[in-house]
N, C-alpha and C positions, 0 to 999 in steps of 0.2 A: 299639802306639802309646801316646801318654801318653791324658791325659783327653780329650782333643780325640776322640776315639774315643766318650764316651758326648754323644750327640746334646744330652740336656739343659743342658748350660752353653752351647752355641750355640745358645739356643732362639728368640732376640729376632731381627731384623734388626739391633740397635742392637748387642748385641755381636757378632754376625758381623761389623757396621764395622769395630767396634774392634779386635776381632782383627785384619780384613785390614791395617788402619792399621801393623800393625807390620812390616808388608812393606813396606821400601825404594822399589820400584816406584810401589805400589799406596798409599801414606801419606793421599792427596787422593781416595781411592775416598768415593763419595756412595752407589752404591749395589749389595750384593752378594745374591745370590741361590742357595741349594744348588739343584746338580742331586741327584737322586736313581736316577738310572736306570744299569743295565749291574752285569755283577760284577766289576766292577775291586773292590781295596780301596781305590785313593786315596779322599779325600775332594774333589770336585770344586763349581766356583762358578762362578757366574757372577759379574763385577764390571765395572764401569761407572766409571771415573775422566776427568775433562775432558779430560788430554792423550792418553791412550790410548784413549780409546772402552771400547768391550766388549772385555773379556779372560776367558780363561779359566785361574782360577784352580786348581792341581791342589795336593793334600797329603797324602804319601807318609811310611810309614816312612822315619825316620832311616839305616834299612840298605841303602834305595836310594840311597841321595846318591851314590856312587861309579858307579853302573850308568846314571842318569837321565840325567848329561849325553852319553850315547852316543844316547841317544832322541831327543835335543833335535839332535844333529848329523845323527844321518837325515833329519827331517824338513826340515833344512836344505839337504842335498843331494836329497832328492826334491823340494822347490820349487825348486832350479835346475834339475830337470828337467820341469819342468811342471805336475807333479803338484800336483792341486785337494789341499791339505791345509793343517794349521795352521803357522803360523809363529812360530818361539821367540821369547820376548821377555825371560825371563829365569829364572834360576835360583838357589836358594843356598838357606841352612838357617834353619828357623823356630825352633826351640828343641832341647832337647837329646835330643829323641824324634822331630823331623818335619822333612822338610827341604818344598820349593815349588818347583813351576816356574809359567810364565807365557807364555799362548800365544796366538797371535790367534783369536778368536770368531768360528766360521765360521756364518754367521747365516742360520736356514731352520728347518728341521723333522727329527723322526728318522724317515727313512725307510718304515722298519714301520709307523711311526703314518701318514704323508702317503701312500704308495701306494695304499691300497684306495680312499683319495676321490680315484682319479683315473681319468679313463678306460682303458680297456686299451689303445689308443695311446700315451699318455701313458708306462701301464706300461712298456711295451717300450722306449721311447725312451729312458727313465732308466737300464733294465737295459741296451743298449746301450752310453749314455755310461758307467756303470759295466767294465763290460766291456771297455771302450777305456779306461777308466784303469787297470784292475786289470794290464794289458799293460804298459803305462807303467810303474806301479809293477813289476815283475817284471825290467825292461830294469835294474835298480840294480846297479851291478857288487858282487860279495860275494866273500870271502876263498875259495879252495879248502878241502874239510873235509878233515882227515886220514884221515876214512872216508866212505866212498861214501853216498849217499841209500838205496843198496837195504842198508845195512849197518847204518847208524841206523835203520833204519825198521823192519825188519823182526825188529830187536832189540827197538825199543820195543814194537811188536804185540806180542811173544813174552811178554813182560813183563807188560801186559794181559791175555794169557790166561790166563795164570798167576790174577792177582787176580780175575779173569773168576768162576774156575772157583770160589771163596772168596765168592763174592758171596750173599744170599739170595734175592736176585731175578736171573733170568738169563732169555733169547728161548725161549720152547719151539718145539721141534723145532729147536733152534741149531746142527744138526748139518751141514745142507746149506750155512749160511753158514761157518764155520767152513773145513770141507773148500771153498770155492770159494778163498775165501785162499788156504790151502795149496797148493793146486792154479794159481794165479798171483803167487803172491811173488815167483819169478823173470824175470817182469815189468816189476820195477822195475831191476832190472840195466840200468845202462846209462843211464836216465834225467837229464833235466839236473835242474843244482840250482842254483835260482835264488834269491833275495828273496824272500819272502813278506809279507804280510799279516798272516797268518798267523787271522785272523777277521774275514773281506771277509763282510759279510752286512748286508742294511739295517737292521738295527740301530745300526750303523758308519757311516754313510751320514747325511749330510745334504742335503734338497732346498729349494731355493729359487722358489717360482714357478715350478714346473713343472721347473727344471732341475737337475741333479746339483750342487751347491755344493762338496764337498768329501768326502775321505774322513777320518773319525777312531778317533783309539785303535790308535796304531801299537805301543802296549807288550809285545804278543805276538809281533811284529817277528820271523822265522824266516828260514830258507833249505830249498827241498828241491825237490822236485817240483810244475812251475806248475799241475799240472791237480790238485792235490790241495788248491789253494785254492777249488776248485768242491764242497767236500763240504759246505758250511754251504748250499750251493742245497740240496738234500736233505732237510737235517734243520731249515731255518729259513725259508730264502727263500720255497722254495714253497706255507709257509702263508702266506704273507704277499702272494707274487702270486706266479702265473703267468708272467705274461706279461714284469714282469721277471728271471724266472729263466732264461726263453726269450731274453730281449733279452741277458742278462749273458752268456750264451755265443757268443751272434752277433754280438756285440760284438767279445768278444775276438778271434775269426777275421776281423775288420773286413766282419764282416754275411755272411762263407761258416760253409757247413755244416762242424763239427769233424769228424773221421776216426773211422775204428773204434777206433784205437788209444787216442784221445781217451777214449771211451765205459767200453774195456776198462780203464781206470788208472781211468778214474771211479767205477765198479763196484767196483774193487775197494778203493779209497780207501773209500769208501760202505759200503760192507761191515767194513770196519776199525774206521772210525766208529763201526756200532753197537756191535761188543764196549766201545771206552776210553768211548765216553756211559754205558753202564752202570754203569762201577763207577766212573765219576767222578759222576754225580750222586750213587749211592750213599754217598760217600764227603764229597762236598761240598755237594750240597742234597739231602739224602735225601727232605725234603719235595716235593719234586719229581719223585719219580721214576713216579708215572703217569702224570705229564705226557709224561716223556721215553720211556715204553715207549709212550703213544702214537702217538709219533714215528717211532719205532722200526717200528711197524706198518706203518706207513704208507707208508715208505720200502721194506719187505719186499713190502708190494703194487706200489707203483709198480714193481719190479723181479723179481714172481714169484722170490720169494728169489734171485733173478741169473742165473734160468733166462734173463733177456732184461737186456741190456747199458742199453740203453736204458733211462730210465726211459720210465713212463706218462706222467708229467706235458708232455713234452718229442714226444713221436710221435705223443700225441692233441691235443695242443693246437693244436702248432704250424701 
């Protein structure tokens, strides 16, 4: 992106106005505010103008302009479908490096942060409504792929292993998860391929007084297999709570128990996971990566390296 990229020319709120000022929409914005959080690279704001309220402001390389208004039209046929999410309110280009969109401000809390100060009723109740929207979201009609979900996917895996094996840091004793893959790839044969999310996790998630407000950050937007949007419970949710992790999946079965079969693609979704978190933090937050073998650990216990389908978090909790 251009300068707008080095944080110091936007360091005032007075030229952050003035910037926003030159957006068409936003010309009468009184008062804007950066968010900082999530790894998108847009540049995201908050802004506050008389006739629109709160809006949120996004700014995007110039080389998405072509890609962005496909984003902008999903979330407009997932709000005719019910779905808690944002709604577009405008798009176009801010100079000759960044283009902008402009979206309704779903007003609450981020999730990760609001969950642990609430009771573990609470927990569940959100992970629930969660879960009954993640379903929702999933019902989006999608184009057929020219190749199957078990054809992409398990090309992608194959792909990661590869870089897997190239990496400096890699699971020791990585051998039993490894072969459990192998050993159920064929698996995914057959499976449906729906809409994704494609990073449903409270991070994404905004809560309002207690209740689910809406879901955000549809940019990773996918199609494949619906239970393999349950992999970020694993490796994000369940530090975050319990009990909506619990709630996110009893949800989605509108509050019955998931099947084996559920379990079985979970497991081995989960499993897949730890090989690409590897060598994508390594690759993309390397500073990060004892965080993420943390992770990694963790999820190897909750699952006796997959000796048990089930996690721990999920059969002792519940």
């Amino acid at each position: 992106m251009s300068e707008f990229r080095h944080d110091h020319h936007l360091s005032s709120s007075v030229n952050l106005i003035a910037f926003v000022k030159d957006i068409p929409e936003l010309q009468n914005a009184v008062q804007v505010e950066r968010i900082s959080k999530g790894y998108s690279l847009d540049h995201k704001f908050k802004v506050v103008t008389p006739h629109l309220g709160k809006v949120l402001l996004r700014v995007f390389p110039h080389s998405e302009l072509q890609s962005k208004p496909t984003e902008l039209h999903l979330l407009e046929r997932l709000r005719q479908m019910g779905v808690l999410c944002s709604a577009p309110l405008g798009i176009g280009k801010l100079d000759e490096n960044n283009g902008y969109m402009i979206l309704s401000y779903l007003e609450g809390e981020d999730a990760s942060e609001a969950l642990p100060l609430l009771n573990e009723k609470q927990q569940w109740s959100i992970g629930m409504q969660a879960g009954s929207e993640l379903r929702r979201i999933h019902r989006l009609p999608v184009e057929k792929q020219a190749e199957s979900w078990y054809s992409r996917k398990s090309e992608k895996h194959r792909r990661y292993v590869h870089k897997y094996r190239e990496c400096s840091v890699v699971m020791k004793q990585d051998q039993a998860i490894l072969n459990f893959i192998e050993d159920h790839l064929d698996c995914m044969k057959g499976r449906p391929d729906y809409f994704q999310h494609d990073d449903f996790h409270p991070a994404n998630l905004v809560i309002n007084q207690g209740e689910l407000a809406g879901v955000i950050d549809f940019n990773r937007a996918d199609q494949g297999d619906p239970v393999h949007e349950f992999l970020k419970l694993g490796l994000f949710a369940t530090e975050t709570s319990v009990p909506y992790s619990i709630g996110q999946v009893q949800g989605y079965f509108d509050g019955n128990e998931p099947n084996e079969q559920f379990w079985r693609m979970y497991s081995l979704y989960m499993a897949m996971a730890l090989v690409s978190s590897i060598v994508w933090i390594q690759h993309v937050k390397p500073e990060e990566t004892d965080d993420m073998m943390m992770k990694i650990d963790r999820v190897r216990e909750d699952h006796d390296d997959f000796r048990n389908l089930i996690p721990r978090w999920y059969t002792v909790n519940r």
